[in-house]
MIVEX-549793 format. One record per residue (C-alpha): y, z, x. Coordinates in pm, whole numbers, padded with zeros to 5 digits, always signed. Layout:
YZX/...
end
This chain:
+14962+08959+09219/+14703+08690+09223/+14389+08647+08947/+14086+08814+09082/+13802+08616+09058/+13514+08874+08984/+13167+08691+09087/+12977+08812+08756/+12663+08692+08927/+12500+08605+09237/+12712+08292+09318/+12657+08099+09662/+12921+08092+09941/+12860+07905+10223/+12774+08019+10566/+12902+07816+10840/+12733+07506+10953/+12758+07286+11259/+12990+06976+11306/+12828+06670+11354/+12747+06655+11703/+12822+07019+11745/+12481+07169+11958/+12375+07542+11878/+12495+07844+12009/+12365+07939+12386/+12541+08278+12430/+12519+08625+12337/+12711+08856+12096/+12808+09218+12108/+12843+09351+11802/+12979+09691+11803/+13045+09916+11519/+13325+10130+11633/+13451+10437+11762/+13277+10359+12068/+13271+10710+12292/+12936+10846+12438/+12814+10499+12458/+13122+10276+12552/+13013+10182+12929/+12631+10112+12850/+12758+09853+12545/+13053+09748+12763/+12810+09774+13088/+12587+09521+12884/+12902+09284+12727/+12961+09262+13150/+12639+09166+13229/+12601+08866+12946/+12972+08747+13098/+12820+08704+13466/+12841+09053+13619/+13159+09225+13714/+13220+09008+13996/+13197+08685+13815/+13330+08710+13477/+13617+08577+13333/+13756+08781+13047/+13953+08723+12757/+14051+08959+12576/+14206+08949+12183/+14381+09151+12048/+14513+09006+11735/+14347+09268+11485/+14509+09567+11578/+14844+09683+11467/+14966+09750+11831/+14842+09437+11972/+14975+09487+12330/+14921+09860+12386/+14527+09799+12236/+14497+09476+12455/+14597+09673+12782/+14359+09964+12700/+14067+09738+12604/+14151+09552+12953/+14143+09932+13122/+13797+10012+13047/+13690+09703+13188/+13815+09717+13499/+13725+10074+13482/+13337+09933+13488/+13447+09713+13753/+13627+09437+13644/+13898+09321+13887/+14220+09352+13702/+14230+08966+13798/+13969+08842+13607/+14047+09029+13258/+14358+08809+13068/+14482+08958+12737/+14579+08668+12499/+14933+08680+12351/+14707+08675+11969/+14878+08894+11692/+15042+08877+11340/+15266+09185+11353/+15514+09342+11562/+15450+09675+11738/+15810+09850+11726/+15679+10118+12004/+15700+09759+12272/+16033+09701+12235/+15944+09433+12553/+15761+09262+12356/+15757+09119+11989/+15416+09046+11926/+15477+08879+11597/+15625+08578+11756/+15272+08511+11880/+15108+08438+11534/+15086+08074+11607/+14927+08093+11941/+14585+07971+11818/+14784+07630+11837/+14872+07666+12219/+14666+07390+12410/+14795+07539+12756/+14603+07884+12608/+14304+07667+12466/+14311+07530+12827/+14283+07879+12997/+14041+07974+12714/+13763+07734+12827/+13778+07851+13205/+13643+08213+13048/+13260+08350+13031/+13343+08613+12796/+13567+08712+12486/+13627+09045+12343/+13812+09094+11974/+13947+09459+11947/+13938+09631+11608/+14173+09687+11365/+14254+09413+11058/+13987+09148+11051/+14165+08923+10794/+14445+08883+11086/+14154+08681+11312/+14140+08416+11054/+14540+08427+11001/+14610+08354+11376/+14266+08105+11408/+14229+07949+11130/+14454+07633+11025/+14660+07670+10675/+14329+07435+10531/+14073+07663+10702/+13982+07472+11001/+13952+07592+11363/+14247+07623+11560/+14271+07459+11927/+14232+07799+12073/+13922+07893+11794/+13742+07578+11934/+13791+07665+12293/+13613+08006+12214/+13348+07831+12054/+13297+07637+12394/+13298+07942+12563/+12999+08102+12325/+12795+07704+12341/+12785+07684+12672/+12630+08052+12724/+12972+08282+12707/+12911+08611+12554/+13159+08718+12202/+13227+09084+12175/+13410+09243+11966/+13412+09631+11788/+13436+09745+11429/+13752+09462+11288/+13554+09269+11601/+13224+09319+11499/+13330+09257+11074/+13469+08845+11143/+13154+08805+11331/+13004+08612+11031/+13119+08381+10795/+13202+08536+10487/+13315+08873+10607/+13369+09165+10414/+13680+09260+10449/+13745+09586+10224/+13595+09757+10010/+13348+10050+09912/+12999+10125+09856/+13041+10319+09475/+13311+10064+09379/+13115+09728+09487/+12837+09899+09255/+13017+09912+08951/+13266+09560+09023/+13102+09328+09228/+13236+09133+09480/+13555+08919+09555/+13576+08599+09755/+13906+08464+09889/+13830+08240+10174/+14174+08279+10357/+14321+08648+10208/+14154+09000+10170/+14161+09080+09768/+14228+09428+09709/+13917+09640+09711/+13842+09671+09362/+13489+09618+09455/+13381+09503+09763/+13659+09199+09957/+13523+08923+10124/+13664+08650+10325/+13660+08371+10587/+13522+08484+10893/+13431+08316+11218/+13108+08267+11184/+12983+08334+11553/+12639+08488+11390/+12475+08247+11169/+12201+08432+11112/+12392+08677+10814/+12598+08938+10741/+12742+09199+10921/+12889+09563+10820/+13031+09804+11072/+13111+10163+11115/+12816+10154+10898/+12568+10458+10833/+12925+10681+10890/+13123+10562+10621/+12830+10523+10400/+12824+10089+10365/+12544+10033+10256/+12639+09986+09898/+12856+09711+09977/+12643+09552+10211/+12360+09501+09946/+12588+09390+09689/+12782+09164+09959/+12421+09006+10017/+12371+08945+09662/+12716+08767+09611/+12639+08507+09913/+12402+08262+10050/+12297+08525+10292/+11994+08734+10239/+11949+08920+10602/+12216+09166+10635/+12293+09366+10985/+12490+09717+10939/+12556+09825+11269/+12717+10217+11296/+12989+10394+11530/+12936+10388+11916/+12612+10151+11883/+12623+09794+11915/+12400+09514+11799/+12343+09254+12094/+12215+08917+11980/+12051+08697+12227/+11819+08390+12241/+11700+08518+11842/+11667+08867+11851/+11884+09180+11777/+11891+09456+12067/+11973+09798+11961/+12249+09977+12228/+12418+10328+12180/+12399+10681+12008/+12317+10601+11627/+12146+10318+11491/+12112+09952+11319/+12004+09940+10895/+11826+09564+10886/+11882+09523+10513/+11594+09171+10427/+11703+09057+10051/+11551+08738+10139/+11273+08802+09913/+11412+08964+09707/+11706+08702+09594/+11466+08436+09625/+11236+08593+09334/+11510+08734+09150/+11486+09085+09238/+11881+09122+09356/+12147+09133+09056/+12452+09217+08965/+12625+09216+08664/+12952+09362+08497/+12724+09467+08234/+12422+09582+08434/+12561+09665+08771/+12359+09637+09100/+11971+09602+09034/+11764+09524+09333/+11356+09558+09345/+11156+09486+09682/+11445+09478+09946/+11300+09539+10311/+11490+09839+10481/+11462+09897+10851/+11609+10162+11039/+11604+10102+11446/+11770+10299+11732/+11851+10216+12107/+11624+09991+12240/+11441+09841+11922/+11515+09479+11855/+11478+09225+11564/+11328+08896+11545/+11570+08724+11317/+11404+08381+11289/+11039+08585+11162/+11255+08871+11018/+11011+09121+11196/+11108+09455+11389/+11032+09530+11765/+11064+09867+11796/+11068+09993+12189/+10715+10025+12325/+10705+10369+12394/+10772+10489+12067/+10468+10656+11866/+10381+10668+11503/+10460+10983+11345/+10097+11181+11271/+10000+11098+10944/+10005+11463+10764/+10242+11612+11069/+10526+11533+10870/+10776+11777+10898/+10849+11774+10523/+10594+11792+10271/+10851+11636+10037/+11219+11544+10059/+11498+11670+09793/+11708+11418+09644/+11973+11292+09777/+12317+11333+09535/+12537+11194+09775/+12405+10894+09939/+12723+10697+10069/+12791+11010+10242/+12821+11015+10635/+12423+10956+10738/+12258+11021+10411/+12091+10738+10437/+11977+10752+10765/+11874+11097+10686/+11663+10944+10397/+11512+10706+10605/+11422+10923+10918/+11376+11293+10668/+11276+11111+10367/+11054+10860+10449/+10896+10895+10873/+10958+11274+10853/+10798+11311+10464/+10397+11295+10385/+10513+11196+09999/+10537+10811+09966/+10869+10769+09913/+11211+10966+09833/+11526+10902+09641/+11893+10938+09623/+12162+10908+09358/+12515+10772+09395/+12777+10831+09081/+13145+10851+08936/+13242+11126+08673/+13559+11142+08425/+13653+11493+08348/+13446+11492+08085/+13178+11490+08291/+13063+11145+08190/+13016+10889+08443/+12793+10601+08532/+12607+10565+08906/+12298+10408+09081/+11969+10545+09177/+11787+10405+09464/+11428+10444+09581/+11265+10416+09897/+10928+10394+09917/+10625+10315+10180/+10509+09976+10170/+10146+09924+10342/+10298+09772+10657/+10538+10121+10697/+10597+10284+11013/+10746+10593+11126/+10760+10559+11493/+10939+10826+11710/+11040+10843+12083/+11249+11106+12275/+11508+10886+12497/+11768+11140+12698/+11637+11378+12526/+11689+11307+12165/+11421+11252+11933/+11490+10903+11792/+11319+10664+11558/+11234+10330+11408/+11162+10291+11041/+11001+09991+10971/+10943+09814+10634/+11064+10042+10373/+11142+09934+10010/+11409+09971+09813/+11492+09925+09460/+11810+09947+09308/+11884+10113+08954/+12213+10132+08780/+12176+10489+08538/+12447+10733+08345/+12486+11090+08363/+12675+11371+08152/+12712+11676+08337/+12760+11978+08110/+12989+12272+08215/+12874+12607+08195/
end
């Protein structure tokens, strides 16, 4: 096995840049956080729409992340021309790095080296749109990237595609190589206690939180997916601290973050986190340390739901007009418990919407932690708390009471515990 190379400190990575020459970005991205099921056709309705309407787009679809690259290309294809794609105008690319043994007409590992094809490059650039279907996001930089990390001929075609006003879609491994570095593996309570690890063109093993190469389609900063579900936001925050990136985007299952002309457009059933270290890293107020552990003091939190957007070049929410403030003393709690778990599904969310909008206290907290079986163990406290620009804004959409929750703070405290048995 390799060296790991634990960052010990906040050490810069570089985001992508331009090539000389190279003008910005005109297109749109879907960024999806998987699982996509009660909202699939409005994100995929939308990812339509941005590629020219059903009757116009040209779609390419990817399927190089998942470990049955044929079967998942044909399904992804399905739903599209379920919403009205003709069959026609959807291609699946021959992109994979393993072999699916259930296609025994097909060995899909034989088209690794595809991103070299200049007859698929050529068929590439005739497209409007290009979806990347979950699975493995380290195998999008195996079959794009060249051996020294540059683009492949096929990589630069989809880059044409997204310049000249194309839309890039892709769900949970498709929505993770969105940026450039991804993260690739790893998890919230571990990335607390041992940092990060960067390997530009190979996933470490998640001893803390992995990060690697990605495509860098959003410029803007990081992205996490599956998000408020699996509990990310540990790793996000420390993934932030360990690169040159300060805005982070964690988008959760069956939502989708759609960036266009410089904002962020909230689609689907749960929600966005907008985590703004900016700040915060630029004052000193993000850490970590193998000593220490994660510290953080005056990182911007804000929690939007379908329809909100973000301003990324002002770093300033939008939430959707019709949404209200929540009555100052209406609060449904007077206070809000503590929160012992909160990299479990939604707990933060839940300390967000119940702790912070839903509370008439000025802030609420939550604890994360390991024990041995002595009951020892060493975790992180984190505080949220009102700022004088907070809002708590709430709108019923289909029926469902949603929310925004708009300039929270958060500060970050590593702490040890010793739970006694009775």
């Amino acid at each position: 096995m390799k060296p790991r190379h634990l960052l010990a400190s906040c050490v810069c990575i570089l985001t992508a840049a331009l090539l000389p020459g190279q003008e910005a970005p005109q297109g749109s991205l879907v960024i999806s956080g998987g699982n996509l099921t009660t909202a699939l056709d409005r994100i995929q309705g939308r990812f339509i729409e941005l590629g020219g309407g059903a009757e116009n787009i040209r779609l390419a679809i990817i399927p190089a992340g998942s470990i049955e690259p044929a079967v998942s290309g044909r399904e992804n294809a399905a739903d599209f021309i379920r919403l009205g794609v003709a069959a026609g105008r959807v291609r699946v690319f021959p992109l994979a790095v393993v072999d699916d043994p259930s296609t025994p007409d097909a060995d899909e590992s034989r088209w690794a080296g595809n991103g070299a094809d200049a007859a698929l490059a050529r068929e590439m650039r005739e497209c409007t749109a290009v979806y990347f279907v979950g699975g493995d996001q380290i195998r999008y930089t195996q079959t794009l990237k060249t051996a020294d990390g540059g683009d492949t001929p096929l990589l630069r075609a989809i880059r044409e595609v997204y310049a000249r006003g194309g839309v890039i879609g892709g769900s949970s491994a498709g929505a993770a190589m969105m940026c450039d570095p991804m993260i690739c593996d790893g998890y919230s309570m571990k990335a607390l206690l041992a940092g990060a690890d960067y390997r530009p063109a190979a996933c470490a093993e998640a001893r803390g939180v992995s990060l690697a190469a990605g495509l860098g389609f959003f410029t803007a900063g990081m992205v996490d997916q599956h998000f408020l579900k699996r509990g990310r936001v540990g790793r996000l925050l420390v993934a932030l601290c360990s690169g040159a990136a300060g805005l982070g985007i964690g988008v959760d299952e069956d939502t989708s973050a759609v960036c266009r002309g410089g904002t962020v457009e909230v689609i689907g059933s749960s929600g966005v986190l907008v985590v703004d270290a900016v700040e915060a890293k630029a004052s000193g107020g993000l850490s970590w340390s193998p000593a220490g552990g994660l510290r953080a003091r005056g990182v911007i939190v804000h929690y939007l739901e379908e329809g909100d957007r973000f301003d990324l070049a002002a770093r300033q929410p939008l939430p959707r007009p019709e949404r209200r403030p929540v009555a100052k003393g209406k609060e449904a709690n007077e206070n809000y418990p503590l929160e012992t778990n909160l990299f479990a599904p939604d707990a933060f969310r839940n300390m967000m919407v119940d702790g912070l909008a839903e509370n008439r206290q000025a802030g609420t907290a939550g604890i994360a932690f390991t024990l041995d079986d002595g009951g020892r163990g060493l975790g992180s406290r984190w505080t949220l708390r009102k700022t004088p620009r907070f809002a708590g804004l709430y709108a019923s959409i289909r029926d469902i009471d949603t929310y925004s929750v708009i300039y929270a703070s958060l500060d970050v405290e590593p702490i040890s515990l010793h739970i006694k048995k009775k």
